[in-house]
N, CA, C and O atoms as CSV, one atom per row, in Angstrom:
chain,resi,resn,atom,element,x,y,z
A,1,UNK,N,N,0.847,-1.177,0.000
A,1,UNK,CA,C,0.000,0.000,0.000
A,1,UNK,C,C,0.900,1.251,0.000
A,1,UNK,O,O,1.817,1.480,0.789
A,2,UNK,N,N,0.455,2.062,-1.080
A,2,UNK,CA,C,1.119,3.401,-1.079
A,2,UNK,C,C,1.055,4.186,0.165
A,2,UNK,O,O,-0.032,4.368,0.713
A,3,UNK,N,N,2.489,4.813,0.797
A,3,UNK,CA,C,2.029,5.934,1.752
A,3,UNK,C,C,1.833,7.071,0.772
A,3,UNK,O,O,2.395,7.208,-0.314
A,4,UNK,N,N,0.695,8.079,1.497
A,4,UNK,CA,C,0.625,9.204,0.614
A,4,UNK,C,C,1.003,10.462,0.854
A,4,UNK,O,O,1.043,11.394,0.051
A,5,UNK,N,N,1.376,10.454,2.377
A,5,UNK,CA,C,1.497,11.801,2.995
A,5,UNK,C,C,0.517,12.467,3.392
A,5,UNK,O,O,-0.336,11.954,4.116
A,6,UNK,N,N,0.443,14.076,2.882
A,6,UNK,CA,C,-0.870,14.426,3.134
A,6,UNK,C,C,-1.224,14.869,1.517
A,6,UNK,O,O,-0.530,15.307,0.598
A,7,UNK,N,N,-2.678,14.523,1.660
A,7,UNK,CA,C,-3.511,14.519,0.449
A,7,UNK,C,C,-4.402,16.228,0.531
A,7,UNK,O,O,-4.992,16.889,1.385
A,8,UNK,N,N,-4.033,16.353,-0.912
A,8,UNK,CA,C,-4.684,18.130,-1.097
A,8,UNK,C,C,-5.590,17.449,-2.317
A,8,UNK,O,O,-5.457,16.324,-2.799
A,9,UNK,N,N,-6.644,18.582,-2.697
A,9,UNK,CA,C,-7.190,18.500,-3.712
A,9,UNK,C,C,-7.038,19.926,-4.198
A,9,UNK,O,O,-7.465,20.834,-3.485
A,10,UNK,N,N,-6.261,20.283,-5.767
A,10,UNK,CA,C,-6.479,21.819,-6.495
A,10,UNK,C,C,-7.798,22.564,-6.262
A,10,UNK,O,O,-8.672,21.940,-5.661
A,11,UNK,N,N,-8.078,23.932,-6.695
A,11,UNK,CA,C,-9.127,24.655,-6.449
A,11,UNK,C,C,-9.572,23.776,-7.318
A,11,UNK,O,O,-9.804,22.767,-6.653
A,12,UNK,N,N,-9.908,23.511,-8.777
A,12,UNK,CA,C,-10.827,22.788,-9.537
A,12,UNK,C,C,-11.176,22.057,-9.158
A,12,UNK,O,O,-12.338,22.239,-8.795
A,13,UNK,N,N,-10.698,20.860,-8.922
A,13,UNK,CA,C,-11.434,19.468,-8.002
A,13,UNK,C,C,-11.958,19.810,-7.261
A,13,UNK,O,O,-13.129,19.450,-7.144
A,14,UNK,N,N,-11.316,20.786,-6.262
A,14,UNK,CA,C,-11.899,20.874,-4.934
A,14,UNK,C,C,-13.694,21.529,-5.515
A,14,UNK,O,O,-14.594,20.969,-4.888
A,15,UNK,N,N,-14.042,22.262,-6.254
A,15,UNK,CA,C,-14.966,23.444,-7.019
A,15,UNK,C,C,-16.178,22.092,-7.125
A,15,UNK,O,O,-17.300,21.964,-6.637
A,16,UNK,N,N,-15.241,21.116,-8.101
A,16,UNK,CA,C,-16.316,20.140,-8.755
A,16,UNK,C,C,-16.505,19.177,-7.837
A,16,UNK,O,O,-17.319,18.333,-8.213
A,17,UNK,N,N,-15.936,18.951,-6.501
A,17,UNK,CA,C,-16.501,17.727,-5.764
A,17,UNK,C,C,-17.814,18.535,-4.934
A,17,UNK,O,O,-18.846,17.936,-4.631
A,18,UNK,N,N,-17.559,20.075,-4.613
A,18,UNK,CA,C,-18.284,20.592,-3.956
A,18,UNK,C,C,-19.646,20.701,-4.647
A,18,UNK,O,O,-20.639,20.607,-3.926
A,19,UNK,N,N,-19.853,20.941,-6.337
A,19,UNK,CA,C,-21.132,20.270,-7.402
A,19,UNK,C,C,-21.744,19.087,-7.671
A,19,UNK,O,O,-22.854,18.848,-8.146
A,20,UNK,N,N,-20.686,18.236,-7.223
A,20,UNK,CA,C,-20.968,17.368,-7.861
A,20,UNK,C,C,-20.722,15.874,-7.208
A,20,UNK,O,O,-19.555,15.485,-7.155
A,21,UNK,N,N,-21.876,14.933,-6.659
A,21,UNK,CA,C,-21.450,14.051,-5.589
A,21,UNK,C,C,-20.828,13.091,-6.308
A,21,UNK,O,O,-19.772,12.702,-5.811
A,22,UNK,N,N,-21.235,12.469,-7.569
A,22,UNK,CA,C,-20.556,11.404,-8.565
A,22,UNK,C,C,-19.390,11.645,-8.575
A,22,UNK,O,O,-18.558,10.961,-7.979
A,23,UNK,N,N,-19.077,12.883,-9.404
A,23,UNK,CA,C,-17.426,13.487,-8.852
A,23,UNK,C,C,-16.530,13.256,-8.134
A,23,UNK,O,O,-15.347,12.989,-8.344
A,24,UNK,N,N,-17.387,13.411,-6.845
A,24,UNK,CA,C,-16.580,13.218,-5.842
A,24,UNK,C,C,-16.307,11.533,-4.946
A,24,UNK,O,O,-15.648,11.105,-3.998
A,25,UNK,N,N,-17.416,10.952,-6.106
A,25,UNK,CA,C,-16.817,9.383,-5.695
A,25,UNK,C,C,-15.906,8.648,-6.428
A,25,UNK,O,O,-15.277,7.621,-6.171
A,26,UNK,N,N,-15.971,9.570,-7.647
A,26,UNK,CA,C,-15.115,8.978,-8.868
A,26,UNK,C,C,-13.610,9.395,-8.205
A,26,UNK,O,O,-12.736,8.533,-8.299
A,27,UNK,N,N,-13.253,10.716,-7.518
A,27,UNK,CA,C,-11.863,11.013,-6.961
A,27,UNK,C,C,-11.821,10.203,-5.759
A,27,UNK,O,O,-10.697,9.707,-5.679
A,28,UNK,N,N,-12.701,9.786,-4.602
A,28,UNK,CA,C,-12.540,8.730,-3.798
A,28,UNK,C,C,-11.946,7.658,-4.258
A,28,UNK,O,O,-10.828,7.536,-3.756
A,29,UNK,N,N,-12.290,6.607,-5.196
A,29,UNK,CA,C,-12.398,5.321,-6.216
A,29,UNK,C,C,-10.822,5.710,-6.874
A,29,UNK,O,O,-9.964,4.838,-7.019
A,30,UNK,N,N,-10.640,6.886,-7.173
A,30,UNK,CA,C,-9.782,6.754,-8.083
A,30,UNK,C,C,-7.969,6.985,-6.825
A,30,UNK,O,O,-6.823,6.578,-7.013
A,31,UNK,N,N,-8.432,7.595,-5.958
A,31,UNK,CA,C,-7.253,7.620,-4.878
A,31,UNK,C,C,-6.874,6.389,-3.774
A,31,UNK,O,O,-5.853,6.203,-3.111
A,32,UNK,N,N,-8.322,5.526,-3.881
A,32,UNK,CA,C,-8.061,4.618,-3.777
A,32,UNK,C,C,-6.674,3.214,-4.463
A,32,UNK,O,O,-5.719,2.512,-4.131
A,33,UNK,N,N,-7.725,3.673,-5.779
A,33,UNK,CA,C,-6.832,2.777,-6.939
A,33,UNK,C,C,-5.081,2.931,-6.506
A,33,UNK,O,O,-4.188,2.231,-6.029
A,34,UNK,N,N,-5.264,4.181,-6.969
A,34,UNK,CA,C,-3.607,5.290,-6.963
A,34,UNK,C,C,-3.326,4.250,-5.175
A,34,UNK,O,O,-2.380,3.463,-5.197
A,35,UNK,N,N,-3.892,4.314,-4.255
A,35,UNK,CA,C,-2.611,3.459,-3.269
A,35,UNK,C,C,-2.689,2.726,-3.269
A,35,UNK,O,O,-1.867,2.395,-2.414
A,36,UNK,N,N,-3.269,1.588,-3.726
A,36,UNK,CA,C,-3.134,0.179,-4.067
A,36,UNK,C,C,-2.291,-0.153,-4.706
A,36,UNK,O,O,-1.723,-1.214,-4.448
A,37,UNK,N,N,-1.863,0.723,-5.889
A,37,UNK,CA,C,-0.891,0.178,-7.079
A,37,UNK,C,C,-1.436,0.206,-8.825
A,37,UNK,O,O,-0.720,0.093,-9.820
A,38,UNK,N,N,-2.866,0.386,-8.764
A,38,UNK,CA,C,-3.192,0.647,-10.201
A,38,UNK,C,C,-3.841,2.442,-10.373
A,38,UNK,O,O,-4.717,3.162,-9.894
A,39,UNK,N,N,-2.614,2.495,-11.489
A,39,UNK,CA,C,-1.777,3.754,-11.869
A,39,UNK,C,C,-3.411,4.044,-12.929
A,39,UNK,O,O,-3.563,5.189,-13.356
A,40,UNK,N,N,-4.262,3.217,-13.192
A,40,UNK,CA,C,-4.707,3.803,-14.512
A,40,UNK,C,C,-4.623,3.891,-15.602
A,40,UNK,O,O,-4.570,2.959,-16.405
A,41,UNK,N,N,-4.581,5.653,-15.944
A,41,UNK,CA,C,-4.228,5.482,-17.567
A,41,UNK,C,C,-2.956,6.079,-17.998
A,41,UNK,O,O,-3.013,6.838,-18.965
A,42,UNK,N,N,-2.036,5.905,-17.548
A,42,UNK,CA,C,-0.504,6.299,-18.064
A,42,UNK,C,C,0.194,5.731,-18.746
A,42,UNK,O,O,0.023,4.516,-18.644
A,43,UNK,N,N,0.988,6.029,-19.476
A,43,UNK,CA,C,1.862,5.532,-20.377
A,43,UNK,C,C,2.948,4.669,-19.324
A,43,UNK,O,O,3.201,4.935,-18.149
A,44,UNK,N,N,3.496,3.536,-20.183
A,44,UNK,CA,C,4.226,2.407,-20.274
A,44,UNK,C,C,5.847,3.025,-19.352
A,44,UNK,O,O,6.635,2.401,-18.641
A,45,UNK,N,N,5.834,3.758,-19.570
A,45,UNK,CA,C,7.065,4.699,-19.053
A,45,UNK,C,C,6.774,5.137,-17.662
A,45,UNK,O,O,7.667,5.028,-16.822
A,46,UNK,N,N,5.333,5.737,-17.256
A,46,UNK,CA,C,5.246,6.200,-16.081
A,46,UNK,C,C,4.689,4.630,-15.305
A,46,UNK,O,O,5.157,4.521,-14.172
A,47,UNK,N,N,4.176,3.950,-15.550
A,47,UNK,CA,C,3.611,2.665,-14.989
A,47,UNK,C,C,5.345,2.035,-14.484
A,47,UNK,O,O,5.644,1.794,-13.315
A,48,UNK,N,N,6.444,1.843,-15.865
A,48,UNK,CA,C,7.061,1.249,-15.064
A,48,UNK,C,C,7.794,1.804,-13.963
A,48,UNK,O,O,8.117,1.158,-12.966
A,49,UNK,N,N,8.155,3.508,-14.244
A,49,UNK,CA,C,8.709,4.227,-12.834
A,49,UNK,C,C,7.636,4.157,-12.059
A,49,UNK,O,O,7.955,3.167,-11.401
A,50,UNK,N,N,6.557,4.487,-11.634
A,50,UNK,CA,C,5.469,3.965,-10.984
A,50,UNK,C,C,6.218,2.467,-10.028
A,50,UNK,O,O,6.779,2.543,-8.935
A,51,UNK,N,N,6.014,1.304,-10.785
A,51,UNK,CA,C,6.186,-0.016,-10.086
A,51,UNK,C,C,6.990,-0.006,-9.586
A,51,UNK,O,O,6.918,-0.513,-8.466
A,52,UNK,N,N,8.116,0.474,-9.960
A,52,UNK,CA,C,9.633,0.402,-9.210
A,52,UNK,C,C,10.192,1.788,-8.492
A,52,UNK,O,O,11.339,2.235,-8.496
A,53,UNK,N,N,9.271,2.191,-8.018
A,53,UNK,CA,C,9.410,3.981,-7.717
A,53,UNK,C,C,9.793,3.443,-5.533
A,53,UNK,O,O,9.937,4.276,-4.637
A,54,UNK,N,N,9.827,2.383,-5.413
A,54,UNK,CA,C,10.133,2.181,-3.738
A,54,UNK,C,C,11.448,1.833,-3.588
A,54,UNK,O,O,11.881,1.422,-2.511
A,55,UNK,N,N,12.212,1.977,-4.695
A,55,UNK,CA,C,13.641,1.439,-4.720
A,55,UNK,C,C,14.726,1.940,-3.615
A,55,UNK,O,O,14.107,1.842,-2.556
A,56,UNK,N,N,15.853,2.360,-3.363
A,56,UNK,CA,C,16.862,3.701,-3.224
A,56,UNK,C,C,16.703,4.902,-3.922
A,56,UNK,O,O,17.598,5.632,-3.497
A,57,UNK,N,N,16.095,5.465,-4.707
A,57,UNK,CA,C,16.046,5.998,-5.512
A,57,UNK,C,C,14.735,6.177,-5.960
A,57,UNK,O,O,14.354,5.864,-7.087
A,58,UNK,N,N,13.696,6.928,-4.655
A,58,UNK,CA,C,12.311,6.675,-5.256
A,58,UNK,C,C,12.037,8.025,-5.901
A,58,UNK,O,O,12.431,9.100,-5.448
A,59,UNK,N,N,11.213,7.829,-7.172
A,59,UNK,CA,C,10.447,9.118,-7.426
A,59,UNK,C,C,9.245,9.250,-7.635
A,59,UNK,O,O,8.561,8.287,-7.288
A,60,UNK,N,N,8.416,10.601,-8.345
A,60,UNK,CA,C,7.341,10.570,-7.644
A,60,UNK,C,C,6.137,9.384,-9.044
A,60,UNK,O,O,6.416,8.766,-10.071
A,61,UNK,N,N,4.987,9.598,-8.346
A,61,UNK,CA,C,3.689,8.585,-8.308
A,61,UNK,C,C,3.182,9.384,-9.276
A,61,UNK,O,O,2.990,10.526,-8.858
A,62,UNK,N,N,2.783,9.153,-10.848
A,62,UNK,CA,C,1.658,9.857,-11.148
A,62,UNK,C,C,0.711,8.580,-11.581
A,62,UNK,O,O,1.174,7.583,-12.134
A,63,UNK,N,N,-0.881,8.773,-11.203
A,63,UNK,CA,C,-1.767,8.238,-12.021
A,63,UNK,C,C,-2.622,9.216,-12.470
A,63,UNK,O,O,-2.716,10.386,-12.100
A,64,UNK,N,N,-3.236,8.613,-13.307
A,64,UNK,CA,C,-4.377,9.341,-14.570
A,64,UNK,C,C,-5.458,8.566,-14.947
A,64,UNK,O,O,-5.412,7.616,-15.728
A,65,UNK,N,N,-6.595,9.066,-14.278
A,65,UNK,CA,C,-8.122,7.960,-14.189
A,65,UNK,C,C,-9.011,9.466,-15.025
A,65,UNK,O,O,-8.901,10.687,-14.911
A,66,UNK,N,N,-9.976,8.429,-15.953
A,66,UNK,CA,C,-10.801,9.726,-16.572
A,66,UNK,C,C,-12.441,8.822,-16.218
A,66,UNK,O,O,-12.646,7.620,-16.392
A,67,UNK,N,N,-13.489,9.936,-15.653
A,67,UNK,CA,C,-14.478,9.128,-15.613
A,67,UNK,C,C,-15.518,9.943,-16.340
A,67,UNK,O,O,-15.602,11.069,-15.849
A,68,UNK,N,N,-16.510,9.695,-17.563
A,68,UNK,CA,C,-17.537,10.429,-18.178
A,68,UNK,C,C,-16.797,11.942,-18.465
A,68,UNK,O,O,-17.168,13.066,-18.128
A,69,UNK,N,N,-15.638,11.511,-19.204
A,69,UNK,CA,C,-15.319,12.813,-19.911
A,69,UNK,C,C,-13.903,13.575,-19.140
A,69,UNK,O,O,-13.192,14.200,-19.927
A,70,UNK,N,N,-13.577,13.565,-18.070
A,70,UNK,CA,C,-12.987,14.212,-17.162
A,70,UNK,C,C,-12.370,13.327,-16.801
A,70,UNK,O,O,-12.798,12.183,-16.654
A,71,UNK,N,N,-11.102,13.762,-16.568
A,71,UNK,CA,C,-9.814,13.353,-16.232
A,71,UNK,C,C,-9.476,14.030,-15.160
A,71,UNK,O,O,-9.831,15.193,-14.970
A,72,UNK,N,N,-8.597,13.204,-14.189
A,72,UNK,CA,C,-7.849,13.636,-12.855
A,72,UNK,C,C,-6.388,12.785,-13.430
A,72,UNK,O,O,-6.260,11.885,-14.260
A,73,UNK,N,N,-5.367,13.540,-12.554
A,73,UNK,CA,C,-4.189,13.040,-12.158
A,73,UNK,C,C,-4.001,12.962,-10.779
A,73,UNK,O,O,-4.331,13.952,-10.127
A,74,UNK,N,N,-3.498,11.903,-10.139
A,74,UNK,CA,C,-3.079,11.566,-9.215
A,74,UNK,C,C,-1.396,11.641,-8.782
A,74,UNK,O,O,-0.649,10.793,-9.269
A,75,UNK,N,N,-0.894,12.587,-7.941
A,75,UNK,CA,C,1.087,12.774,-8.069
A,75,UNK,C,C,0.892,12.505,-6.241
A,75,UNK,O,O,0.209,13.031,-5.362
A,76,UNK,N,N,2.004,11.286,-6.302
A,76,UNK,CA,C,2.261,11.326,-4.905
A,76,UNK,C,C,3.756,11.815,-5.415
A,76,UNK,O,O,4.377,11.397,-6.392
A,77,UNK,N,N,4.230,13.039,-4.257
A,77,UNK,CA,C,5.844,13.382,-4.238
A,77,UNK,C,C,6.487,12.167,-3.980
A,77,UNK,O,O,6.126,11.106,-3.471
A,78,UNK,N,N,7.903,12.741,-4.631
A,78,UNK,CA,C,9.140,11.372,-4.325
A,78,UNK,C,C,9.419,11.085,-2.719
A,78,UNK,O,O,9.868,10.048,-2.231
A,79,UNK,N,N,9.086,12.107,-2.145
A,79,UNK,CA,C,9.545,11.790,-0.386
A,79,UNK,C,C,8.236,11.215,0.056
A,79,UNK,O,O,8.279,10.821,1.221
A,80,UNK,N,N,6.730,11.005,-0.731
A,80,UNK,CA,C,5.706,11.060,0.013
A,80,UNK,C,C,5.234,11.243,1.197
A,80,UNK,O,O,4.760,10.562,2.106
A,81,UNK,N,N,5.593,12.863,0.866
A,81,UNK,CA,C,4.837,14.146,1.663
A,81,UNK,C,C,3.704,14.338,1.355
A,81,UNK,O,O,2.836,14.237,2.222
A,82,UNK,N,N,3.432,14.609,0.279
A,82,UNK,CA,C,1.848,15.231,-0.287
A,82,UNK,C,C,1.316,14.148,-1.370
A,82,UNK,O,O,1.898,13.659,-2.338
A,83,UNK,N,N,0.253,13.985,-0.964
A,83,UNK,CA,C,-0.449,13.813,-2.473
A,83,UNK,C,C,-1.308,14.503,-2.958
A,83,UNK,O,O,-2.035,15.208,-2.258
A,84,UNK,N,N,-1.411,14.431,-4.456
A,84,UNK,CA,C,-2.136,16.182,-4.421
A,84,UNK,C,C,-3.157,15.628,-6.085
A,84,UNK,O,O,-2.605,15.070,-7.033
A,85,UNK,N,N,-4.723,15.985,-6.034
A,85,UNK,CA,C,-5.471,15.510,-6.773
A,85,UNK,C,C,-5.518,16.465,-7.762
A,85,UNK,O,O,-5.378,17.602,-7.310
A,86,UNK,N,N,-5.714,16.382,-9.341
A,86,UNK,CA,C,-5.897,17.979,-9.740
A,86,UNK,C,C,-6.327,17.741,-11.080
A,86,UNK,O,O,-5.968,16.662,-11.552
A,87,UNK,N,N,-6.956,18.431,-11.748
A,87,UNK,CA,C,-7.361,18.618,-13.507
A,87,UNK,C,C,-5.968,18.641,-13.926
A,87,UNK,O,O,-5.066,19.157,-13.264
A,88,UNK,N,N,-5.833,18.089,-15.001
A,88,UNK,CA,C,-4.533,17.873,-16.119
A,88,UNK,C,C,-3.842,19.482,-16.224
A,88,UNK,O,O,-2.732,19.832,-15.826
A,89,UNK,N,N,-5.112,20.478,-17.033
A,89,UNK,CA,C,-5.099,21.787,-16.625
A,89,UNK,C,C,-4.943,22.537,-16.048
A,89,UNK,O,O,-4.952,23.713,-16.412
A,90,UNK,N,N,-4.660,21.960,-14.465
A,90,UNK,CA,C,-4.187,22.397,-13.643
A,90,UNK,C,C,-2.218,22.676,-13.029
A,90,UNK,O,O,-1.623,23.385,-12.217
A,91,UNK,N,N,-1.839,21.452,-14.190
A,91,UNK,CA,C,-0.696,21.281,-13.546
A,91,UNK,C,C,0.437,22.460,-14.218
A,91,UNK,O,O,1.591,22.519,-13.793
């Protein structure tokens, strides 16, 4: 199980969980996923730094879950201090 640190959500997420309750189960579900170990929808490159990111040499966590149109990224930092939820657009 991923540690995550502490978990933020951007003003956007934060905007659309406060509209929207589906929303806000789809970022539950999906931060879930993110500490379990399934990354989602990222490329082959971030999945494998992803898997092997607990080494000597860790860096950071991104996943990418899209539900009915909308996309989140998921970044745990390399020290996992923060994890931080946010629109693509946001970063």
């Amino acid at each position: 199980m991923l540690e995550l640190g502490r978990t933020v959500v951007t003003a956007g997420v934060a905007k659309m969980m406060k509209d929207n309750k589906n929303f806000t189960d789809f970022v539950k579900a999906s931060l879930n996923k993110h500490t379990n170990g399934d990354w989602g929808n990222v490329c082959k490159e971030d999945k494998e730094l992803n898997d092997n990111s607990n080494g000597p040499m860790p860096e950071r966590i991104l996943s990418s879950y899209e539900d009915k149109g909308i996309k989140i990224w998921i970044i745990t930092e390399w020290d996992r201090s923060v994890t931080t939820i946010l629109l693509p657009e946001e970063y």
